[in-house]
C-alpha positions as CSV (number, residue, x, y, z in Angstrom):
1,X,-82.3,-104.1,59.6
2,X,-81.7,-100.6,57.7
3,X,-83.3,-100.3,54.5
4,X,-82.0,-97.9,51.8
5,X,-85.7,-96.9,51.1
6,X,-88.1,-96.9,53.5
7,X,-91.5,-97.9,52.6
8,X,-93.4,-94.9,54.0
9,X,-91.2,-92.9,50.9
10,X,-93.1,-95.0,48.6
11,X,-96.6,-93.0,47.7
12,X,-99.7,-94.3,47.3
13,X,-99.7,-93.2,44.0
14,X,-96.7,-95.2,43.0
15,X,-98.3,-98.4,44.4
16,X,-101.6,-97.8,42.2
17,X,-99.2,-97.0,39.6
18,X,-97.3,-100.5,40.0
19,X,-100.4,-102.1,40.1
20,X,-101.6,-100.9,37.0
21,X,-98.3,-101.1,35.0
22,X,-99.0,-105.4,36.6
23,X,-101.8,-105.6,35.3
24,X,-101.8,-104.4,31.8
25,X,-98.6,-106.2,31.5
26,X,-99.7,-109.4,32.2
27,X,-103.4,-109.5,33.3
28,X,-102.6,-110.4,37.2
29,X,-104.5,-108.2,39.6
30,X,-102.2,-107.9,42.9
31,X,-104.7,-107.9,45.4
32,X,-102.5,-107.8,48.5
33,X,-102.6,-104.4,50.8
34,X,-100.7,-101.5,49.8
35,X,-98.3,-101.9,53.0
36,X,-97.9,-105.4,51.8
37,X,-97.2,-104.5,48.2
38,X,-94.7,-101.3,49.8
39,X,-92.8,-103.6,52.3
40,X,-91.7,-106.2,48.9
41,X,-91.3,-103.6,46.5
42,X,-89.0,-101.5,49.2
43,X,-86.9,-104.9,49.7
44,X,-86.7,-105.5,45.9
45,X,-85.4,-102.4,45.3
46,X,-82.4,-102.8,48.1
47,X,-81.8,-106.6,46.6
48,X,-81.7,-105.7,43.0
49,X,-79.7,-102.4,44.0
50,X,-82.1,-100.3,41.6
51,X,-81.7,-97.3,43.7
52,X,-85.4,-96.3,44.3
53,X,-88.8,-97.3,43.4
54,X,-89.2,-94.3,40.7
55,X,-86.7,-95.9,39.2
56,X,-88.0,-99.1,39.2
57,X,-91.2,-97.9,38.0
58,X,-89.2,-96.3,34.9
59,X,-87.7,-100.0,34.1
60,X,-91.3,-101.3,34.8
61,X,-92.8,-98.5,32.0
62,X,-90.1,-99.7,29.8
63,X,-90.7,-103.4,29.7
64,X,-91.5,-104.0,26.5
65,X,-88.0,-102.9,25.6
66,X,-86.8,-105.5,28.4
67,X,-89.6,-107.7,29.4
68,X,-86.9,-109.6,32.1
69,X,-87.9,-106.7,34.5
70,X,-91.5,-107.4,35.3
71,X,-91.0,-111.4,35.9
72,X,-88.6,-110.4,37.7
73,X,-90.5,-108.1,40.4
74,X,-93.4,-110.7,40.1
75,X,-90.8,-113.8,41.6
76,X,-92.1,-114.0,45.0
77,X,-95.1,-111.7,44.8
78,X,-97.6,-114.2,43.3
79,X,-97.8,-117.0,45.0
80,X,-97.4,-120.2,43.8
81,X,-100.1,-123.3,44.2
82,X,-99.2,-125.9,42.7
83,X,-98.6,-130.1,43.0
84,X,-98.8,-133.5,41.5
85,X,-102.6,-134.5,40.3
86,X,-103.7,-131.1,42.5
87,X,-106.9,-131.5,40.2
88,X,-107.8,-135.1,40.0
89,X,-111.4,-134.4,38.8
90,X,-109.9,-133.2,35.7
91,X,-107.3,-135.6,35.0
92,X,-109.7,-138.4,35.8
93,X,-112.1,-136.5,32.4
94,X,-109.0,-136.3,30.7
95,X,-108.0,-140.3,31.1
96,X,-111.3,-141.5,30.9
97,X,-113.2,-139.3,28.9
98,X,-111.6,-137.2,26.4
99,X,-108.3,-138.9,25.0
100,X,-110.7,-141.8,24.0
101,X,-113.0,-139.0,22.5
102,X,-109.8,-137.4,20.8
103,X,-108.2,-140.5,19.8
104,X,-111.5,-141.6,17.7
105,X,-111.4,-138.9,15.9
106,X,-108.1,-139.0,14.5
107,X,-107.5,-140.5,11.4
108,X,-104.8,-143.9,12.0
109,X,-103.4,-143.2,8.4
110,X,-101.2,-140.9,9.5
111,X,-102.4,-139.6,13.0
112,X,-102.0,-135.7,13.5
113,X,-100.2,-135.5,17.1
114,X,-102.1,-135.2,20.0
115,X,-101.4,-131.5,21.4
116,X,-101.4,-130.2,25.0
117,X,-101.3,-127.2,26.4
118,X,-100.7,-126.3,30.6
119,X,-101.3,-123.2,30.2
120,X,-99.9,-121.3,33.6
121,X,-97.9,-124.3,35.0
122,X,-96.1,-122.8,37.8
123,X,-93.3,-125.5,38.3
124,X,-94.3,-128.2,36.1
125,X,-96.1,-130.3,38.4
126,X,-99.6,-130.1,36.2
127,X,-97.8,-130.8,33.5
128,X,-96.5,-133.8,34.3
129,X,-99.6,-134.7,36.2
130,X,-101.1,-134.4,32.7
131,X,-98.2,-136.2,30.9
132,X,-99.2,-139.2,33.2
133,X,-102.9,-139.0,32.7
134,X,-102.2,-139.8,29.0
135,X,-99.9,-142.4,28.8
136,X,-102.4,-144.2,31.3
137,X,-105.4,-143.1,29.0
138,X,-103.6,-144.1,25.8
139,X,-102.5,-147.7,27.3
140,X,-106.2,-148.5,28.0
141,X,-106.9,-147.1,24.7
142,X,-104.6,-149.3,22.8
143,X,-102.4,-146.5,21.5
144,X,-99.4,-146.1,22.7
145,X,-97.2,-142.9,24.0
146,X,-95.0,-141.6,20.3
147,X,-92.1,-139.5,20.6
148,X,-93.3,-135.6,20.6
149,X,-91.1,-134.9,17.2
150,X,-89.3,-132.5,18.6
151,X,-86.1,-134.1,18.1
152,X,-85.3,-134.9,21.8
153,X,-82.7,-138.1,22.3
154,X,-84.9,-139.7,25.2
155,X,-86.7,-142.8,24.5
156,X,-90.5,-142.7,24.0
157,X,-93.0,-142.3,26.4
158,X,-94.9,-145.2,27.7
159,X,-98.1,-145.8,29.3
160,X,-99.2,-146.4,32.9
161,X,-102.0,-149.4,33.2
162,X,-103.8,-151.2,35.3
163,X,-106.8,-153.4,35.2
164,X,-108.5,-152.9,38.5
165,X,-110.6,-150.0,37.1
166,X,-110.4,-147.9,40.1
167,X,-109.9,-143.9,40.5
168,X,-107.5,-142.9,43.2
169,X,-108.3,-139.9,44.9
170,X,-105.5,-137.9,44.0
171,X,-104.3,-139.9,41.2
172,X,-107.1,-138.0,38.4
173,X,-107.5,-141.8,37.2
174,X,-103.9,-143.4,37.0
175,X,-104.3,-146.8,37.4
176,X,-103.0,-148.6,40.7
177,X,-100.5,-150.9,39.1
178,X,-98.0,-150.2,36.3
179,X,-97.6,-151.2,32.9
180,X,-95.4,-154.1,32.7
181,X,-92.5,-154.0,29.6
182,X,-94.3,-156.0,27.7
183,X,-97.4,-154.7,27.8
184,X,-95.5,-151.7,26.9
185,X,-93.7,-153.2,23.8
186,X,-97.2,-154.1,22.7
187,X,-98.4,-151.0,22.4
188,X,-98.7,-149.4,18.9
189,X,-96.9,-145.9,19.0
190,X,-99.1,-144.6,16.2
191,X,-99.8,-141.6,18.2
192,X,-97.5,-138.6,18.6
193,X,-97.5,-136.7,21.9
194,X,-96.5,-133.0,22.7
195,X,-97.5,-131.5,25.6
196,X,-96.1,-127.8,26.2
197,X,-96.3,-125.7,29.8
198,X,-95.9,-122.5,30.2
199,X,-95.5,-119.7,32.9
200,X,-95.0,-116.6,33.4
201,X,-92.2,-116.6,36.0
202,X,-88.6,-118.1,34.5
203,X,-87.7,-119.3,37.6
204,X,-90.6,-121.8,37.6
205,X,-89.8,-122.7,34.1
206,X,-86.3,-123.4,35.2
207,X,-87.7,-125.7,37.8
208,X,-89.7,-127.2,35.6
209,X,-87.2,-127.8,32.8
210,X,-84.7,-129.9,35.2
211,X,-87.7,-132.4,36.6
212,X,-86.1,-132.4,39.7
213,X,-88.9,-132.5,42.9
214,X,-89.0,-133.6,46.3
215,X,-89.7,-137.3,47.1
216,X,-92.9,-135.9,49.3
217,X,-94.1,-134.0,46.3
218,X,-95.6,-137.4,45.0
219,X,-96.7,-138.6,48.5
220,X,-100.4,-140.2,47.6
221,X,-99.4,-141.6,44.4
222,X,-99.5,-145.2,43.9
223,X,-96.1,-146.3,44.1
224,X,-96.2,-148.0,40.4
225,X,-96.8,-145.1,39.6
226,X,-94.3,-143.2,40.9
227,X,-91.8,-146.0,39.7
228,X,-92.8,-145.9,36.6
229,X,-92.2,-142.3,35.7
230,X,-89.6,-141.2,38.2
231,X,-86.1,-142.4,39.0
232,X,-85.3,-141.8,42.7
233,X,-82.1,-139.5,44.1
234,X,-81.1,-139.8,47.3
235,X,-78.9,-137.4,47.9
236,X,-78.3,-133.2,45.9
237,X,-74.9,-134.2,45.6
238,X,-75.4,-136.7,42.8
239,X,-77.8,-135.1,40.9
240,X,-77.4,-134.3,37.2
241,X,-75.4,-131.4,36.4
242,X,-77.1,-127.8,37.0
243,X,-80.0,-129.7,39.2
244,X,-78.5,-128.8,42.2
245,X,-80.1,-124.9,41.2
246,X,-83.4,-126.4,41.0
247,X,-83.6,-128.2,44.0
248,X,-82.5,-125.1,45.5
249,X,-85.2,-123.3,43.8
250,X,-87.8,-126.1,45.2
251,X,-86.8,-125.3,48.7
252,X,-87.2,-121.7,48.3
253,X,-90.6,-122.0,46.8
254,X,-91.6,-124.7,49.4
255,X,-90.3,-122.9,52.3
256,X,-92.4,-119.6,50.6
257,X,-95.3,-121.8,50.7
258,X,-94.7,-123.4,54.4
259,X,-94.3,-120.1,55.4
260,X,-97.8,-118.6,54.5
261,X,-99.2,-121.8,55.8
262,X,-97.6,-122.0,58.8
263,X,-96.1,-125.9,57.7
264,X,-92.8,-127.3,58.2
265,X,-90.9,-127.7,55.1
266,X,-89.2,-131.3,54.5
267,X,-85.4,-131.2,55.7
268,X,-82.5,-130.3,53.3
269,X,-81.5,-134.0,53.3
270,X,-85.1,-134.9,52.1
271,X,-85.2,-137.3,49.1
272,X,-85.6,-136.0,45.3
273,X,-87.4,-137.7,42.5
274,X,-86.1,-137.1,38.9
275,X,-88.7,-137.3,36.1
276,X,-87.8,-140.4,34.3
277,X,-86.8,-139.7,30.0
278,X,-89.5,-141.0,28.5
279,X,-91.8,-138.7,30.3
280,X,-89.7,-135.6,29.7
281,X,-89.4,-136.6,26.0
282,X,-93.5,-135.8,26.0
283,X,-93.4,-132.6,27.4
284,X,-91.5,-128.5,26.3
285,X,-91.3,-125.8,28.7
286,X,-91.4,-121.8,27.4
287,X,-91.4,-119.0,29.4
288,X,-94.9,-117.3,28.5
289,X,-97.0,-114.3,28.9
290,X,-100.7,-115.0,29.0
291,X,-101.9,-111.6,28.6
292,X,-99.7,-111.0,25.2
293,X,-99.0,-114.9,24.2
294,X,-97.3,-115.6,21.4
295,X,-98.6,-117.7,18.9
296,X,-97.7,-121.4,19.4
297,X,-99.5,-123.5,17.6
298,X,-103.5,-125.3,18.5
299,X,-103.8,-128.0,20.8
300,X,-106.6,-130.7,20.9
301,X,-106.6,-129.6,24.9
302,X,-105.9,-126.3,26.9
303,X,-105.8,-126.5,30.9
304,X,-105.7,-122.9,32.2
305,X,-106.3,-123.6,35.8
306,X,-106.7,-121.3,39.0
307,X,-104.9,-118.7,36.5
308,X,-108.2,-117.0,35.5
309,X,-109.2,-115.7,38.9
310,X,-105.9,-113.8,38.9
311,X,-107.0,-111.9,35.8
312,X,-108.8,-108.1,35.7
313,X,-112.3,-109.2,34.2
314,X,-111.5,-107.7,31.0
315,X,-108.0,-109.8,30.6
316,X,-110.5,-112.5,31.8
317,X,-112.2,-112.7,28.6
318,X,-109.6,-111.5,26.4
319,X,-107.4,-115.2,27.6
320,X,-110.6,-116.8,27.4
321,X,-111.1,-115.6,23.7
322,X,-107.2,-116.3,22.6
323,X,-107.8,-119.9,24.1
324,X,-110.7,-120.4,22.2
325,X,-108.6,-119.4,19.4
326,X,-106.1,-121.8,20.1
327,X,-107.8,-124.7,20.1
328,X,-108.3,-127.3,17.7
329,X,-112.6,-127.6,16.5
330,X,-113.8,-130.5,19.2
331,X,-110.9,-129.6,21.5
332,X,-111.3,-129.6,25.2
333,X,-111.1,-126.4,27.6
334,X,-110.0,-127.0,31.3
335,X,-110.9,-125.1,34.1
336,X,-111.1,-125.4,37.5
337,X,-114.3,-126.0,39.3
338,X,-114.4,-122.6,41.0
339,X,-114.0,-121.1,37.5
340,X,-116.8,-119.9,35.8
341,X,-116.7,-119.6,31.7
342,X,-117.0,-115.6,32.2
343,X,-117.1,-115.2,27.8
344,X,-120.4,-116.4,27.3
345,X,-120.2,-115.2,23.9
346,X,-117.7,-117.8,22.9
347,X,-119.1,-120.7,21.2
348,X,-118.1,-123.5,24.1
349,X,-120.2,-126.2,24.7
350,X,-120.0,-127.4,28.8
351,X,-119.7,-130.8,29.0
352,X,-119.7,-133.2,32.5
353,X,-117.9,-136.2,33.3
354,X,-117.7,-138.0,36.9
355,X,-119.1,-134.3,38.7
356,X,-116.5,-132.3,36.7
357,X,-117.5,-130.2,34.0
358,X,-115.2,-129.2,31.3
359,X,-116.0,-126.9,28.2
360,X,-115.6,-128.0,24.3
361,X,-115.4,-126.0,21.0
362,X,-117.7,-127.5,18.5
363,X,-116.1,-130.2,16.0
364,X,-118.2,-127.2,13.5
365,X,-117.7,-123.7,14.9
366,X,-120.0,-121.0,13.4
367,X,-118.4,-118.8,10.9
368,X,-119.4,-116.0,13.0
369,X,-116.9,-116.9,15.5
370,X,-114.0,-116.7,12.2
371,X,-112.3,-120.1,14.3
C-alpha cells in the first residue's frame, strides 16, 4: 500500500530525536529497532494526517502546551501486559500480610481511609485485581469494605471470604468460596476504601473506566469469585451505554497482543464480564504521567509494577524517590520480583512474605529524608 512518507525519508537523527523527546517526557525508553520505530511513526503520520514526521516532531517539542500529542503517538507503541491477579505473589502479601498490618494500625475512632495506589495500570485489570485482594483481606480481618467518599451512587464494596485457608495460584489469596449476604451484612464498614489507577495512555484509562472485559480475561478465577464481583453480558449489543467503545478497545489491544504472540484472540461473539457497583465504587481512574505526576494525595500502598524497567536509570530513581514521597510512614511499596530497588539511598526497608519481597517506609522516617 502507498504511503505518503516513506520511512527511508525519516533520518536517523529524527528517530534519536523522537526517542529522546519519549523519554524525557515520560521516562519510557523505546527500545525497539530504528526500522521498527520508522515503519510506526511513518504510519502514524499518514493516520493522523500530520503531513510529515518534522512536523510531528514540532507537535512532539511542543507538548507541554498540548500534552494529548505524545499519548497519542505512544497508543500502540508500548505494549501492553497486563491481566487479572497477573502478580499473585503480591496480592497474596497484600491479603495476608499487609492489610492486617495496616488495619492495626489505624485508629477505630475514626479510621483514616485506607489508600491505594496502581500506579501504571494499563487497563485496569491490576486494579481490580487489587480491589479484590482487599475486600477478601478485610472480610477475614473483620472490617468490612466502606464507600471510598468520593460521592459515587453505587452501593459499598463487600468482601470476598472463604474459610478453606488456601491460596490459588493465580488468585494472589482470594478465597475459594464467596462471602455469603449475611456474612456481608455483618461486617462492620468502619473502614473507608479508595483505591486510584493510573496510566499513561487514555485509551487504557477509557477501558478501565467502563469495567467492561472479556469473560476469558478471568479464566482461572474461582468462580465465586468471579460471581461475586462481576455481572456477566452475553452479548455487546446489550451493554451499558458507551461500553460498546470499550469492548472495541479490548479487542484491539487483545488482538495487539495475540499478534506479537502469535495467539488467537477469542471470537467477536465471545462473552463480556461487567465489574459489578460495589467494586467500582472502591476504585478512580486518572489519566497520569509518571515522570511529571501530579500530586494526588499519600496512600498506605503504591504498586508500580513492570513499569520501572521501562524507565531511563535516571527516571528510575527519580519515580522511585516521588513514590517514596507519596507514601504514608509504614506504607508498603510494590514491585515486581524482577525489579530491583535501584534508589538505595531511600530509606525502604525490604520485607518478605510467602517468597515475595516487598519494600516498606519506616512508621519513623529520618529527618534527613524531609518525609
Amino acid at each position: 500500500m502507498h504511503k505518503s512518507i516513506a520511512t527511508s525519508t525519516i533520518l536517523e537523527h529524527e528517530l534519536s530525536e523522537l526517542r529522546l523527546l519519549v523519554e524525557r517526557q515520560t521516562g519510557v525508553v523505546l527500545d525497539c529497532p530504528n526500522s521498527a520505530l520508522a515503519a510506526y511513526a511513518a504510519d502514524y503520520v499518514e493516520a493522523q494526517g500530520v503531513g510529515s514526521f518534522t512536523t510531528l516532531l514540532e507537535r512532539l517539542r511542543s507538548s507541554e502546551q498540548d500534552p494529548s500529542n505524545l499519548p497519542a503517538l505512544l497508543d500502540g507503541l508500548i505494549g501492553t501486559n497486563t491481566g487479572f491477579f497477573r502478580h499473585p505473589g503480591a496480592l497474596n502479601a497484600l491479603t495476608r500480610h499487609v492489610v492486617p498490618q495496616l488495619c492495626a494500625r489505624k485508629s477505630p475512632d475514626g479510621p483514616s481511609p485506607l489508600r491505594i495506589w496502581s500506579a501504571g495500570c494499563s487497563t485496569g485489570e491490576e486494579t481490580y485485581s487489587i480491589a479484590m485482594a482487599v475486600c477478601d483481606a478485610l472480610s477475614h480481618n473483620g472490617a468490612g469494605a466502606g464507600n471510598n467518599g468520593n460521592g459515587s451512587s453505587h452501593g459499598n464494596g463487600s468482601g470476598n471470604g472463604g474459610g478453606n485457608g488456601k491460596t490459588p495460584a493465580r488468585s494472589g489469596g482470594i478465597a475459594d468460596s464467596g462471602l455469603t449476604a449475611s456474612g456481608s451484612a455483618n461486617l462492620s464498614a468502619a473502614l473507608s476504601i479508595h483505591i486510584v489507577g493510573s496510566d499513561l495512555l487514555p485509551r487504557n484509562i477509557e477501558t478501565a473506566d467502563r469495567g467492561v472485559y472479556r469473560q476469558s480475561a478471568l479464566d482461572g478465577l474461582p468462580p465465586a469469585t468471579i460471581r461475586n464481583y462481576f455481572s456477566k453480558i452475553s452479548s455487546p449489543a446489550v451493554l451499558p451505554n458507551g461500553a460498546q467503545n470499550e469492548v472495541e478497545n479490548q479487542a484491539h489491544i487483545e488482538s495487539t497482543n495475540g499478534a506479537a504472540s502469535g495467539s488467537q484472540t477469542a471470537p467477536a461473539n465471545a462473552a463480556h464480564l461487567l465489574v459489578k457497583p460495589r467494586l467500582r465504587s472502591l476504585v478512580t481512574f486518572n489519566c497520569m504521567n509518571l515522570a511529571r505526576p501530579g500530586y494526588i494525595g499519600r496512600f498506605d500502598c503504591i504498586f508500580c509494577m513492570d513499569v520501572l524497567p521501562h524507565f531511563s536509570r535516571a527516571q528510575r530513581i527519580a519515580l522511585l524517590e516521588r513514590l517514596h514521597l507519596y507514601l504514608e510512614p509504614g506504607g508498603y511499596l510494590f514491585l515486581s520480583q524482577t525489579e530491583k530497588l535501584s534508589a538505595p539511598n531511600l530509606n525502604f526497608r525490604s520485607e518478605t512474605f510467602d517468597g515475595y519481597t516487598f519494600h516498606r517506609k519506616p512508621l519513623a522516617a529520618s529527618a534527613a529524608y524531609g518525609r
